[in-house]
Every structure is written in structure tokens, then in C-alpha cells.
N, CA, C and O atoms as CSV, one atom per row, in Angstrom:
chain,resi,resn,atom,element,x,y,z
A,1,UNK,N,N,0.839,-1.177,0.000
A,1,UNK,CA,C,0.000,0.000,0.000
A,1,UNK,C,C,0.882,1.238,0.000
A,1,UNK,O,O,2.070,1.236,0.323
A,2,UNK,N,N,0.298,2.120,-0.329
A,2,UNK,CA,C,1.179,3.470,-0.715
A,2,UNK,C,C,0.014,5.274,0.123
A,2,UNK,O,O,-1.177,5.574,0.047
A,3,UNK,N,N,1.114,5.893,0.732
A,3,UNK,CA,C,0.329,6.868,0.873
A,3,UNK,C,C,-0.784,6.843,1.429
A,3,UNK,O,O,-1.825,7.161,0.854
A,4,UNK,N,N,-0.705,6.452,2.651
A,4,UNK,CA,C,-1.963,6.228,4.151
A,4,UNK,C,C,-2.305,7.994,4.102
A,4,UNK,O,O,-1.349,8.764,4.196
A,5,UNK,N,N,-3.405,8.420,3.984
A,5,UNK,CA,C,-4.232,9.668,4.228
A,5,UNK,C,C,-4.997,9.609,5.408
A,5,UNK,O,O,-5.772,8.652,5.403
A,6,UNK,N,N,-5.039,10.300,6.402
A,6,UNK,CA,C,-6.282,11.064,7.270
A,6,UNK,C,C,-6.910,11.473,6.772
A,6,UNK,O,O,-6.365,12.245,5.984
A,7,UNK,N,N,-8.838,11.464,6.609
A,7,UNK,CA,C,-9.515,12.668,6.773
A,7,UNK,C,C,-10.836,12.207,6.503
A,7,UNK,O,O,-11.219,11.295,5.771
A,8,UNK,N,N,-11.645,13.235,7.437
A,8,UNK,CA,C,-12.994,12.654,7.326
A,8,UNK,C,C,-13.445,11.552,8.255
A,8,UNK,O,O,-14.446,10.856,8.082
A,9,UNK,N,N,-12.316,11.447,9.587
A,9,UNK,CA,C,-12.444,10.346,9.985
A,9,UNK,C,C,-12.225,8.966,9.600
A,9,UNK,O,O,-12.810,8.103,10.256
A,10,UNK,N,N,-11.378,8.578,8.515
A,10,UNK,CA,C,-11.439,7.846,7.645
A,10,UNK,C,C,-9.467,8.018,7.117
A,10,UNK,O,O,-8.825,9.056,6.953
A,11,UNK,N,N,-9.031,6.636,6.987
A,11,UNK,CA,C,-7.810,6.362,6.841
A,11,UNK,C,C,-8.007,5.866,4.996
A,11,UNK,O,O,-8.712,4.974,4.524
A,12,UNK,N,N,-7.076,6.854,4.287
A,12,UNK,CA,C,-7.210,6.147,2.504
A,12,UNK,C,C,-5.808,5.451,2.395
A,12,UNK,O,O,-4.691,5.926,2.602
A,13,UNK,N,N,-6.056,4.619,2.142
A,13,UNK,CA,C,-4.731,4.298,1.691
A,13,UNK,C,C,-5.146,3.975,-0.450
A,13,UNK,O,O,-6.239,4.083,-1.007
A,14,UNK,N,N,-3.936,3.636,-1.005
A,14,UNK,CA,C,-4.040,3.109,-2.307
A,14,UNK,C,C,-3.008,1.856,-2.664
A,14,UNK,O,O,-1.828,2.005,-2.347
A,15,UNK,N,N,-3.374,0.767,-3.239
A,15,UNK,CA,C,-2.345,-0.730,-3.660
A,15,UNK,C,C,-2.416,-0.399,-4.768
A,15,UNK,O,O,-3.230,0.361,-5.293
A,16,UNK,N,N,-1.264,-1.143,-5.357
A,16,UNK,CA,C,-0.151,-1.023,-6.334
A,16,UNK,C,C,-1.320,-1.378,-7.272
A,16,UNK,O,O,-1.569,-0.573,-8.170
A,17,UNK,N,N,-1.915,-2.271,-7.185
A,17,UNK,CA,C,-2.616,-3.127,-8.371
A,17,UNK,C,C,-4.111,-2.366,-8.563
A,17,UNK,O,O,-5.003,-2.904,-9.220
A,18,UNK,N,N,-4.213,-1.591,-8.181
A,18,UNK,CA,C,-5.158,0.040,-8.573
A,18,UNK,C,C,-6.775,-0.531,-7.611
A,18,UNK,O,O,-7.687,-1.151,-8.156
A,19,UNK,N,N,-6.759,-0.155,-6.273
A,19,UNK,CA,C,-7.277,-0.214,-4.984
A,19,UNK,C,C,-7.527,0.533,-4.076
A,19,UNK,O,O,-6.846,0.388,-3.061
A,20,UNK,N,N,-8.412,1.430,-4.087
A,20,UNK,CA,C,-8.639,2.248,-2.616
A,20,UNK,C,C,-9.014,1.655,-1.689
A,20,UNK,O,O,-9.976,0.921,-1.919
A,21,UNK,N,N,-8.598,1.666,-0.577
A,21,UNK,CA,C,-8.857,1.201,0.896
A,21,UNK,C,C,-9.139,2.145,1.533
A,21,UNK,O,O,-8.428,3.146,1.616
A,22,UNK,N,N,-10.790,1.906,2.382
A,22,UNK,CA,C,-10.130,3.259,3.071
A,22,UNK,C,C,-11.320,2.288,4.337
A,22,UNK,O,O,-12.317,1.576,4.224
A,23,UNK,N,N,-10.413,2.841,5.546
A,23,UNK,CA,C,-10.561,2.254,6.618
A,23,UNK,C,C,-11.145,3.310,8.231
A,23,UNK,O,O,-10.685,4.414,8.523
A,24,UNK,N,N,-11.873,2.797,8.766
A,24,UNK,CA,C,-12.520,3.478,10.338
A,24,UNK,C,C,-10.901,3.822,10.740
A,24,UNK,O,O,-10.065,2.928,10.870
A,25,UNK,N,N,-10.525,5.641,10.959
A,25,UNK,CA,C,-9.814,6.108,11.592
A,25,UNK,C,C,-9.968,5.397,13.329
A,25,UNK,O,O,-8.888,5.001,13.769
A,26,UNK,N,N,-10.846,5.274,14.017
A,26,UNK,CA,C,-10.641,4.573,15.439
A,26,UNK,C,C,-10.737,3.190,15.224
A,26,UNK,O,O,-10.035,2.514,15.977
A,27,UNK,N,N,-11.484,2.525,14.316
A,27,UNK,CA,C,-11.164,0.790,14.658
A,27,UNK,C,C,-9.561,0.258,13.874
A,27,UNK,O,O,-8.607,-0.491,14.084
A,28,UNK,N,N,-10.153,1.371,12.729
A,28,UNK,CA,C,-9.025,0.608,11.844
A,28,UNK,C,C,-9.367,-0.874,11.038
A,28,UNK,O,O,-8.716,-1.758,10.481
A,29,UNK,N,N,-10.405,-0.657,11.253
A,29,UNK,CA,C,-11.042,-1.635,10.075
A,29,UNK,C,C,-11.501,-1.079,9.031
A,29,UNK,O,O,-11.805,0.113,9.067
A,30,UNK,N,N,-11.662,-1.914,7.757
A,30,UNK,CA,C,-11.284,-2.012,6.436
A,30,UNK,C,C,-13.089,-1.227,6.158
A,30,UNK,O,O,-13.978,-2.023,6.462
A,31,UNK,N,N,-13.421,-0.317,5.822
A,31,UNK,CA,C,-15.365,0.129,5.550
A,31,UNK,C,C,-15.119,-0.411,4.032
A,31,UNK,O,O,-15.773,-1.381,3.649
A,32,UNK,N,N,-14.285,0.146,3.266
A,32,UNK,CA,C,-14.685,0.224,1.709
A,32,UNK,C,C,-13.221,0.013,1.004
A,32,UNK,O,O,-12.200,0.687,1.146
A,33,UNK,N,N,-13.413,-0.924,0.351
A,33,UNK,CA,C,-12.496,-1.549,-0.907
A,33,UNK,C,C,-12.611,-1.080,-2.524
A,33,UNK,O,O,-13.037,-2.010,-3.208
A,34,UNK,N,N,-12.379,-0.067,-3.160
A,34,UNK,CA,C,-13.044,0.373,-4.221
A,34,UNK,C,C,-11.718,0.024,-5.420
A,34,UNK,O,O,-10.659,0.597,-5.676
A,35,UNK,N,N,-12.085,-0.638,-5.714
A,35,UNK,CA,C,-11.806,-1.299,-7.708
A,35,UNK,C,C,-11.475,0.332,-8.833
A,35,UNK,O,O,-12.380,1.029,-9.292
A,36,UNK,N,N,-10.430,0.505,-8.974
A,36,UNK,CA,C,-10.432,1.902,-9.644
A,36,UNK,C,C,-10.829,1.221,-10.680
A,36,UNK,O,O,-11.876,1.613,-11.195
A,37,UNK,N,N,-10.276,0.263,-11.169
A,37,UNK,CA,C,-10.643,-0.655,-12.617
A,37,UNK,C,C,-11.641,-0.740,-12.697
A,37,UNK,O,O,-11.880,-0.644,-13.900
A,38,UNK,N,N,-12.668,-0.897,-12.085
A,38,UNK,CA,C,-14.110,-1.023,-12.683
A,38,UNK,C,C,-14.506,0.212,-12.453
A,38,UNK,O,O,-15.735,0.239,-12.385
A,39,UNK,N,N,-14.029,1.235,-12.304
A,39,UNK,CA,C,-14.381,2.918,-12.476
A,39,UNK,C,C,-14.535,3.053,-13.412
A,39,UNK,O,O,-15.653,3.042,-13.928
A,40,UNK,N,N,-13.025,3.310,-14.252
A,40,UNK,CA,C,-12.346,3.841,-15.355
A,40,UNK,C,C,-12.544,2.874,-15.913
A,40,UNK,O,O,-11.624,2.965,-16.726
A,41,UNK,N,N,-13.271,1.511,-16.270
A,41,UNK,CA,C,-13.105,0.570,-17.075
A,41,UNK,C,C,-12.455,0.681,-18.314
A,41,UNK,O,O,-12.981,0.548,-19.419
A,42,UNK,N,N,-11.195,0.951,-18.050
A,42,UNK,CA,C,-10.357,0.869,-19.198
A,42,UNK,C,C,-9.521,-1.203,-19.646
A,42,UNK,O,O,-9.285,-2.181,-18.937
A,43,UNK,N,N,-9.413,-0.986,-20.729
A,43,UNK,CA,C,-8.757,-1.948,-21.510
A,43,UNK,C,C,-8.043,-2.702,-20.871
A,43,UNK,O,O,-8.214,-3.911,-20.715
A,44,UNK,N,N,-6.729,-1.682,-20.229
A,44,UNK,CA,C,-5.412,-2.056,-20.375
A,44,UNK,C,C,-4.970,-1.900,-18.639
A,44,UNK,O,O,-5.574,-1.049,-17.987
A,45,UNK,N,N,-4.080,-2.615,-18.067
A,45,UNK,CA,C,-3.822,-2.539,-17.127
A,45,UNK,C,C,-3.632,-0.500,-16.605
A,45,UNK,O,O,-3.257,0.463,-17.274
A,46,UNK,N,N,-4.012,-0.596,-15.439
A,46,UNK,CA,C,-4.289,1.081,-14.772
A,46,UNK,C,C,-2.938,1.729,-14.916
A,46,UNK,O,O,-2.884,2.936,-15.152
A,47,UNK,N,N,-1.523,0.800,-14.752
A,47,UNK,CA,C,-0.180,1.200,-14.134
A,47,UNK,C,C,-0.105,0.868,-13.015
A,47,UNK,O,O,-0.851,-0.028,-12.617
A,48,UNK,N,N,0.862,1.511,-12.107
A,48,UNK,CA,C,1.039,1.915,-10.812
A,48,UNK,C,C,0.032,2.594,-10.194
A,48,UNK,O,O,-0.543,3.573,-10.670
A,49,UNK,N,N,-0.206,2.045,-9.056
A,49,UNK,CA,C,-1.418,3.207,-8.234
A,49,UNK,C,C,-0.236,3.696,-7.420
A,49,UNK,O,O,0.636,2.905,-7.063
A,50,UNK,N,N,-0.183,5.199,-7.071
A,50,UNK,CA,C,1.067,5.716,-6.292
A,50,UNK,C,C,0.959,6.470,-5.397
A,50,UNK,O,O,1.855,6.814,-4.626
A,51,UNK,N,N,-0.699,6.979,-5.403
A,51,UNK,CA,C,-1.015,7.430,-4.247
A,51,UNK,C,C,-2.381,8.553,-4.678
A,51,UNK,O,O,-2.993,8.773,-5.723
A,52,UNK,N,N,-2.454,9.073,-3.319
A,52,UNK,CA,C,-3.966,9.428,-3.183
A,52,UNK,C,C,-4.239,11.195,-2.073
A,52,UNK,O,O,-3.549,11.538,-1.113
A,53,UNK,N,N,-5.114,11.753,-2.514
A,53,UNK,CA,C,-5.009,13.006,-1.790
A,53,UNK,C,C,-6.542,13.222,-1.931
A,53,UNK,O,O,-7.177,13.098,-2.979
A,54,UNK,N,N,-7.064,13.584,-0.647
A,54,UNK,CA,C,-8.621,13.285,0.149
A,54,UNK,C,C,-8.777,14.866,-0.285
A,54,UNK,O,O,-7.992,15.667,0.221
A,55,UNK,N,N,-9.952,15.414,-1.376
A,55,UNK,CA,C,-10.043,16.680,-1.859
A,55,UNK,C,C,-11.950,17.202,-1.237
A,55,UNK,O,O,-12.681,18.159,-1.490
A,56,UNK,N,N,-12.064,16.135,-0.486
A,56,UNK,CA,C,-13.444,16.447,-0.023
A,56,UNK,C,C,-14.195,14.998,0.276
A,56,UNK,O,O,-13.682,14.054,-0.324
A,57,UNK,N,N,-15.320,14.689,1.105
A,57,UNK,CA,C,-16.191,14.066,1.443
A,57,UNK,C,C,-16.264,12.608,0.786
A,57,UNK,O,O,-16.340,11.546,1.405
A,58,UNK,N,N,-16.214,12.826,-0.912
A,58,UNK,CA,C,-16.147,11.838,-1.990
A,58,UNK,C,C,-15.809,11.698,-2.635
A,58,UNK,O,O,-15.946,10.750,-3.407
A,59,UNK,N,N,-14.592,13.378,-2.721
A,59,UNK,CA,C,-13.873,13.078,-3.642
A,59,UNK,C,C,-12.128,12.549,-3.548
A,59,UNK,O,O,-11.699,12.278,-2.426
A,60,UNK,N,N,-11.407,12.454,-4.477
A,60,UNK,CA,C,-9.934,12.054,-4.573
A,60,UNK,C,C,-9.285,11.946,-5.775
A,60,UNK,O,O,-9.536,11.395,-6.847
A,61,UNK,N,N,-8.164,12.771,-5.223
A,61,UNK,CA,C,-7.051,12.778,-6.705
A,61,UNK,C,C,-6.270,11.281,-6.777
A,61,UNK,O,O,-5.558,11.191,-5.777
A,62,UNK,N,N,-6.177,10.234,-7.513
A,62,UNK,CA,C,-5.199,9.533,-7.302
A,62,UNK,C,C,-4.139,9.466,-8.605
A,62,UNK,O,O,-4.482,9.792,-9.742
A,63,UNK,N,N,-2.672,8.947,-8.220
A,63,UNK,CA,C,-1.647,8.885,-9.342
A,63,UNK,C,C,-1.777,7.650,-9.161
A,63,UNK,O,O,-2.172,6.889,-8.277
A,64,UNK,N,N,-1.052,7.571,-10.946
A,64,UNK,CA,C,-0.666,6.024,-11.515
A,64,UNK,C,C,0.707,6.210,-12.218
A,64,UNK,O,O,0.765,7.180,-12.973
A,65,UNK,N,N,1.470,5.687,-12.135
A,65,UNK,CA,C,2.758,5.894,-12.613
A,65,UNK,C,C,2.585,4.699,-14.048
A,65,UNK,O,O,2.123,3.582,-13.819
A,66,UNK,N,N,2.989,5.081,-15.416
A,66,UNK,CA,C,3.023,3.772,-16.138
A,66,UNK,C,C,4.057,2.340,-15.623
A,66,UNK,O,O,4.992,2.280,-14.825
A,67,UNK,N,N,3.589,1.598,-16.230
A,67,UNK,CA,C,4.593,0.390,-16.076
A,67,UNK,C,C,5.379,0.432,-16.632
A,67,UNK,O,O,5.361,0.842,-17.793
A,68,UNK,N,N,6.569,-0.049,-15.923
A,68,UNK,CA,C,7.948,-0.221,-16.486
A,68,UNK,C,C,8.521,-1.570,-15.818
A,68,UNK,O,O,7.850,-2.083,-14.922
A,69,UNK,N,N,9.814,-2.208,-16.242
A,69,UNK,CA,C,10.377,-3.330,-15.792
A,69,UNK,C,C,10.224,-3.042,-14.391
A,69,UNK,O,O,9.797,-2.064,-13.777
A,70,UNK,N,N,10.654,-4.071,-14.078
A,70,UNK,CA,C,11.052,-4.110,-12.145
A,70,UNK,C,C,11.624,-5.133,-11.778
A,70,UNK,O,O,11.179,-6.172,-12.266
A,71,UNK,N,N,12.779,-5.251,-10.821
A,71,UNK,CA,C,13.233,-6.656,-11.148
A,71,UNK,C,C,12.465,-7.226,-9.506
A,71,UNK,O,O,13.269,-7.609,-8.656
A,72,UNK,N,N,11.144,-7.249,-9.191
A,72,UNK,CA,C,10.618,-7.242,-7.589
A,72,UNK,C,C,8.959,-8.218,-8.533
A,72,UNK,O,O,7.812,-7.815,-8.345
A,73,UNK,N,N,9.236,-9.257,-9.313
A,73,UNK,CA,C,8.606,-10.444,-10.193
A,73,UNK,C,C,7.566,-10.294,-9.426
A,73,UNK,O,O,6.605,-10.321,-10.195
A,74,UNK,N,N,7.118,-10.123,-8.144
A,74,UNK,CA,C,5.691,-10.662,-7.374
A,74,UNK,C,C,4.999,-9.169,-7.406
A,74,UNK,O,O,3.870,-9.042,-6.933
A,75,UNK,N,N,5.448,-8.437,-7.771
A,75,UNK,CA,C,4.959,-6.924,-7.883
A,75,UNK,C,C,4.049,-6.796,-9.011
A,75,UNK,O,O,2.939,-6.271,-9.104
A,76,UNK,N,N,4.973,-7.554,-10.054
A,76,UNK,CA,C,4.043,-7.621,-11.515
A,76,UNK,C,C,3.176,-8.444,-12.169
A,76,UNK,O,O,2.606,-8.366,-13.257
A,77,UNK,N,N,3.195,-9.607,-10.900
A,77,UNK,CA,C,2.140,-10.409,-11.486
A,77,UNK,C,C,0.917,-10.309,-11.433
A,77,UNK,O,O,0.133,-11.201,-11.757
A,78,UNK,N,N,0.661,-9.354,-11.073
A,78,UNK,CA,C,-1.286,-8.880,-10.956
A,78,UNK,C,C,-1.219,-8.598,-12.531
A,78,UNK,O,O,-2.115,-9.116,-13.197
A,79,UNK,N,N,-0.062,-7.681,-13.331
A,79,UNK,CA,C,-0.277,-7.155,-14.332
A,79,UNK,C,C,0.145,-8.091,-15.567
A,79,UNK,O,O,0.012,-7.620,-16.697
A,80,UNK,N,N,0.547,-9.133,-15.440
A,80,UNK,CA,C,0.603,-10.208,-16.568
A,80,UNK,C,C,-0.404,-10.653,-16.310
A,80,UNK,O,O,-1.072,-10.503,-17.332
A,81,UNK,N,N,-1.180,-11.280,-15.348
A,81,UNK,CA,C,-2.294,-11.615,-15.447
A,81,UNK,C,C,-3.605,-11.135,-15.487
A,81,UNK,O,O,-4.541,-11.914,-15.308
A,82,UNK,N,N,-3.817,-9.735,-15.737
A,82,UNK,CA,C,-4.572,-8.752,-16.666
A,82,UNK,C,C,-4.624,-8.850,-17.878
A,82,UNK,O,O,-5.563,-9.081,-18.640
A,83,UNK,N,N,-3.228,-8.603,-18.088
A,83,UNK,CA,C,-2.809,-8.724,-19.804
A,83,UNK,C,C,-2.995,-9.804,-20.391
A,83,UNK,O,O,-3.662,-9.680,-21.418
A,84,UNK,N,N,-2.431,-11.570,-19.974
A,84,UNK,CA,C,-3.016,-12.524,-20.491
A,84,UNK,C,C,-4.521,-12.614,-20.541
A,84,UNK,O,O,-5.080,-13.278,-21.414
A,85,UNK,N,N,-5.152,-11.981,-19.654
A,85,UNK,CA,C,-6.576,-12.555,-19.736
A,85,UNK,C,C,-7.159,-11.807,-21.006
A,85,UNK,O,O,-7.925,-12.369,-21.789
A,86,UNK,N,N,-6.676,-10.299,-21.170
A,86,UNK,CA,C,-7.031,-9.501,-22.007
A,86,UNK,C,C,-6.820,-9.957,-24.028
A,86,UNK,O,O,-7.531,-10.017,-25.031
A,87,UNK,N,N,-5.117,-10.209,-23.561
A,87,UNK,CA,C,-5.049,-10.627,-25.162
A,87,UNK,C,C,-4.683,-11.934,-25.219
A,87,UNK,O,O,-4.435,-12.362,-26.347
A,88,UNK,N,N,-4.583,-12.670,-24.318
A,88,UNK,CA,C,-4.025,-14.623,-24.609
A,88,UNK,C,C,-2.420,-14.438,-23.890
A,88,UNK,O,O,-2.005,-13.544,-23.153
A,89,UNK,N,N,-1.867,-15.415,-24.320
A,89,UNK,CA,C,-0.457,-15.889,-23.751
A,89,UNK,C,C,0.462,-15.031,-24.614
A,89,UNK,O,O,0.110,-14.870,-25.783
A,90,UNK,N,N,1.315,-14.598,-24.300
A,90,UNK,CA,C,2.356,-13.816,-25.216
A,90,UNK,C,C,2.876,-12.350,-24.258
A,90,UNK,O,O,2.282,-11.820,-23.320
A,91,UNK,N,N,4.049,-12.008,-24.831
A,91,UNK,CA,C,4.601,-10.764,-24.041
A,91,UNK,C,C,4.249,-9.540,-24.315
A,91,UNK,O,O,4.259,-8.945,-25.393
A,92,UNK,N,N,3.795,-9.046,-22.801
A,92,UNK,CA,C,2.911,-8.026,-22.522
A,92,UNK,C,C,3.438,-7.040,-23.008
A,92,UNK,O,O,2.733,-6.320,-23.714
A,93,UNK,N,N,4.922,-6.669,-22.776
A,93,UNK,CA,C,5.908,-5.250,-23.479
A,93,UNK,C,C,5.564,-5.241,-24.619
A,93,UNK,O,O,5.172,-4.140,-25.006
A,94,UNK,N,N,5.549,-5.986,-25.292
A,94,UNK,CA,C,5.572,-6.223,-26.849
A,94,UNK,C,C,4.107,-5.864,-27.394
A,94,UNK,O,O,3.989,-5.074,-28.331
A,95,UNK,N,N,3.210,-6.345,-26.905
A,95,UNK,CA,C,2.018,-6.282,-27.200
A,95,UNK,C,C,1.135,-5.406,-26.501
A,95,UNK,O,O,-0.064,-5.549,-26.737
A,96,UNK,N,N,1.404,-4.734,-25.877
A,96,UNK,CA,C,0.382,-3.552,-24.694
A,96,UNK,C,C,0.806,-2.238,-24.988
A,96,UNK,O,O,1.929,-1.735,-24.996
A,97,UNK,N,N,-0.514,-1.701,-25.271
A,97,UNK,CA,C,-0.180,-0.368,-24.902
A,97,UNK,C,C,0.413,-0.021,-23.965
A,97,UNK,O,O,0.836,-1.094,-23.537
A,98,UNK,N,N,0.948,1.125,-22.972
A,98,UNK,CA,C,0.882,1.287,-21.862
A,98,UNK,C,C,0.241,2.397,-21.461
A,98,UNK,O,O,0.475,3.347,-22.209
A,99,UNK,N,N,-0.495,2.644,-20.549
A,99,UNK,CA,C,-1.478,3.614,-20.219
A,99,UNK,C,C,-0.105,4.502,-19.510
A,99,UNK,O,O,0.817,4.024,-18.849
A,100,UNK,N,N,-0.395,6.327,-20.005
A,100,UNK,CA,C,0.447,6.988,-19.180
A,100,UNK,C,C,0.873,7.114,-17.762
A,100,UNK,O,O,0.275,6.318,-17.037
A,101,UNK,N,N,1.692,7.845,-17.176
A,101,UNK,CA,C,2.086,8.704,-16.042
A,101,UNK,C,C,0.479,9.518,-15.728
A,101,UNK,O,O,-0.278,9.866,-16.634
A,102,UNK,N,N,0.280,9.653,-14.662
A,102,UNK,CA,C,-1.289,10.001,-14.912
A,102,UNK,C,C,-1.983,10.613,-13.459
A,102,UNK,O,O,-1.469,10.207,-12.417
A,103,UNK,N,N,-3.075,11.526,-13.363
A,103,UNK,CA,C,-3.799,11.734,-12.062
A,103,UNK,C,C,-5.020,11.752,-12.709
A,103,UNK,O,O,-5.288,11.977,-13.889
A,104,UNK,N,N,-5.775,11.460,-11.690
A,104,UNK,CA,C,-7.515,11.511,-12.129
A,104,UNK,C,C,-8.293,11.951,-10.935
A,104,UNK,O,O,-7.767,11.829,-9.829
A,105,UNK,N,N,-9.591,12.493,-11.054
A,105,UNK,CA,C,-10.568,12.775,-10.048
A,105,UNK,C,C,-11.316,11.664,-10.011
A,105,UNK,O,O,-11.755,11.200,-11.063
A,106,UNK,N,N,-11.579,11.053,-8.761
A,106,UNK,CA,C,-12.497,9.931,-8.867
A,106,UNK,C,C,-13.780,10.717,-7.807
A,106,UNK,O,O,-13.522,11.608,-6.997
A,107,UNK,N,N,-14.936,10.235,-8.015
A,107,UNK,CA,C,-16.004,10.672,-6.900
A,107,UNK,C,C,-16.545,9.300,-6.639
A,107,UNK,O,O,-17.229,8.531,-7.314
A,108,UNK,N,N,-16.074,9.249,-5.568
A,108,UNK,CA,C,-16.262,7.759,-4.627
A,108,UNK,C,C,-17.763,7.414,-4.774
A,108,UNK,O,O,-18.158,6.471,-5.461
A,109,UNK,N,N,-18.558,8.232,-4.090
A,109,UNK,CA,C,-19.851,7.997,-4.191
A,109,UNK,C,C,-20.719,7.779,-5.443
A,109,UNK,O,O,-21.740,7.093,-5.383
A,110,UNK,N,N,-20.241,8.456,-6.747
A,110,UNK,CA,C,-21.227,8.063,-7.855
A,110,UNK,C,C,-20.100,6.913,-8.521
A,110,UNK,O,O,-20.535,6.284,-9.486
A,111,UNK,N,N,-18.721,6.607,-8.084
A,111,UNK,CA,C,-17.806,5.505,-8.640
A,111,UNK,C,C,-17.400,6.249,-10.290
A,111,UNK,O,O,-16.997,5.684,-11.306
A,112,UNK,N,N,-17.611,7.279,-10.113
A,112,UNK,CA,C,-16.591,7.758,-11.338
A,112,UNK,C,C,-15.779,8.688,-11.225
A,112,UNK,O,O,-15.459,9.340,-10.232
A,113,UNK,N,N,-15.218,8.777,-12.986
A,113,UNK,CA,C,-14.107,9.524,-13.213
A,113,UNK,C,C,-14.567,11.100,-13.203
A,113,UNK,O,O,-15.781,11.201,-13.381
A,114,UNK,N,N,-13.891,12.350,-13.038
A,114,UNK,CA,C,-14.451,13.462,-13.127
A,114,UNK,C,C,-13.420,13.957,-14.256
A,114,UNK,O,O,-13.915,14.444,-15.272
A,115,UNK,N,N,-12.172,13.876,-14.164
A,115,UNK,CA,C,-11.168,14.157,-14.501
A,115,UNK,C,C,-10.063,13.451,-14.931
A,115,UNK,O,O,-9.989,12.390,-14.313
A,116,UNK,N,N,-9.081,13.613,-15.818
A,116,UNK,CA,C,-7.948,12.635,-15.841
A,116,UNK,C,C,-6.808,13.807,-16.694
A,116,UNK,O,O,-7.126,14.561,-17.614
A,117,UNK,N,N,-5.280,13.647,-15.987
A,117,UNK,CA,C,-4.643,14.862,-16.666
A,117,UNK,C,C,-3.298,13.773,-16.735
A,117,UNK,O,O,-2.754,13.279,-15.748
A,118,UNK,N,N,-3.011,13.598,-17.820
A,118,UNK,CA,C,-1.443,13.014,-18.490
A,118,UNK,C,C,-0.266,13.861,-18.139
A,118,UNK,O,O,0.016,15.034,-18.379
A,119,UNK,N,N,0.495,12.634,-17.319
A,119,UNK,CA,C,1.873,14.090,-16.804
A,119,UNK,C,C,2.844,13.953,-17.539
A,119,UNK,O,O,3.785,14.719,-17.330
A,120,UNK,N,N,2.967,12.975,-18.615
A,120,UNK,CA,C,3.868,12.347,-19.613
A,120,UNK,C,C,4.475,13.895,-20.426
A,120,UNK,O,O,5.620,14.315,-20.595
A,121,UNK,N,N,3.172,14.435,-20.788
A,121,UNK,CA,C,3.361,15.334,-21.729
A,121,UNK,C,C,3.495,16.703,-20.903
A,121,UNK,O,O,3.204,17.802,-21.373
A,122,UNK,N,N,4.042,16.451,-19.431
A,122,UNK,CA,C,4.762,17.745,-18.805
A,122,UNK,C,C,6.083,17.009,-18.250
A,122,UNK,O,O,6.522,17.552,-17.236
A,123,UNK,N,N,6.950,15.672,-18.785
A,123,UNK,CA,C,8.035,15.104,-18.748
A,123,UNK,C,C,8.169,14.416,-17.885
A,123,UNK,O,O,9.161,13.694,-17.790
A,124,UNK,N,N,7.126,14.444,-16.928
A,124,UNK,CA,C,6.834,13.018,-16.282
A,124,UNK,C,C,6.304,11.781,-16.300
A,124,UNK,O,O,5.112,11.541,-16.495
A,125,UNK,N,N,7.339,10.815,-16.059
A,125,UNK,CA,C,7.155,9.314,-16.481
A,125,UNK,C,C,6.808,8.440,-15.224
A,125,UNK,O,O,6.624,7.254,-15.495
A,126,UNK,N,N,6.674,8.814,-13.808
A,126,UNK,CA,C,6.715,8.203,-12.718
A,126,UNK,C,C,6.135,9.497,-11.521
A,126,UNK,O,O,6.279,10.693,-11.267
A,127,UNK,N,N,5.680,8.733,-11.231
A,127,UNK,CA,C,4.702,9.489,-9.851
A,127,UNK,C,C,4.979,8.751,-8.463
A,127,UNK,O,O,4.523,7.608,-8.432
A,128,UNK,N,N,5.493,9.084,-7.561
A,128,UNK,CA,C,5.155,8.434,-6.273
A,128,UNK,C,C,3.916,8.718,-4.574
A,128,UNK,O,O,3.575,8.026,-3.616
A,129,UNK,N,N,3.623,10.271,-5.118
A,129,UNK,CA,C,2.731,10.591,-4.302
A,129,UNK,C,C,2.385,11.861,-4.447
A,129,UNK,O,O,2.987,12.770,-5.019
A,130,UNK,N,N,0.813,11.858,-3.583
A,130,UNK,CA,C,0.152,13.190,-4.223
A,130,UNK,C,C,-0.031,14.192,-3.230
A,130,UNK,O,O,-0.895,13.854,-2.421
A,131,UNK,N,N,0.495,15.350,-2.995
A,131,UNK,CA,C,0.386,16.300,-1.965
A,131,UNK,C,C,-0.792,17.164,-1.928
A,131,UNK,O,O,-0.913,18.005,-1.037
């Protein structure tokens, strides 16, 4: 998990494999598990989820950094096994788009996108967290 947030009474965290968590600030139990992937129902694997910034009640900015190698094999297997399911057996570099460097507005409560801004094309290729 990346980038634990306060607010609202409510702990956000975000996982690598594109996951909001966000958990009871006093129990610390888990309220809501939200699927960015079935938000944005996009194609292609999300990227990196890299983190998250609480902009109100329901809403949230989160980053995705694109994929790149990694030599940490158990990191990337959520994302070969996206990609096989998507196009069959064969190598994902070769054959995948890759979705950019990236932030988006999500509104928790209606489960969509509001916004989405590409940081590729301001020379960023990697995101680690959102202030």
C-alpha cells in the first residue's frame, strides 16, 4: 500500500494493483475496498497506483505511474495476469499499450471519473505521491 491519508475520519490508503482502501480512523477496520478498474473501465492494465489526496467528502485525486520493468517479479504479477486474460499468452511489453504517467478525479460515491490529466506530456514518467 502506498500513501496512508487522514480525513474525514477515515484512513485512505491506495495498492499497487489500482485499490482504494479506506478504513474506520478509530477501529481501523477495512469500511470500503473500491476497484479503480471497474471505475475507469479501461482496456489495459491502470499502471502503478502511487497514491492518493482526500479533496473532499467523496472526492480524490489519485496517481498512476506507467509500467515499467522491475526486477521485484511478485509486484508484476497482478499485471501479466490482466494482460493474459485480455489478449491470450504472449509478451505483454511487446504487445500492450501502456497507459500513461497520470492523475484523475475519482467521486467515490457516484464511482466515477471526473477528470484525468497526463503528466507524460509535462516530462513526467513516474509518480510516487500526491500532496
Amino acid at each position: 500500500m502506498h500513501d496512508g491519508v487522514a480525513a474525514n475520519g477515515k484512513l485512505y490508503f491506495t495498492s499497487v494493483d489500482g485499490h482504494i482502501l479506506i478504513a474506520n480512523l478509530g477501529s481501523l477496520q477495512v469500511i470500503d475496498a473500491i476497484n479503480i478498474g471497474g471505475i475507469l473501465n479501461y482496456e489495459y492494465p491502470l499502471g502503478w497506483c502511487r497514491g492518493i489526496k482526500v479533496i473532499g467528502d467523496d472526492r480524490v485525486i489519485v496517481a498512476f505511474s506507467r509500467l515499467r520493468s522491475t526486477k521485484l517479479k511478485d509486484k508484476v504479477s497482478w499485471a501479466k495476469a490482466q494482460v493474459k486474460k485480455a489478449i491470450g499468452v504472449g509478451k505483454y511489453e511487446e504487445s500492450l499499450p501502456l497507459l500513461p504517467t497520470r492523475i484523475c478525479c475519482l467521486d467515490l460515491r457516484a464511482r466515477r471519473m471526473e477528470w484525468e490529466l497526463d503528466l507524460e506530456a509535462y516530462g513526467m514518467n513516474a509518480i510516487f505521491s500526491v500532496l
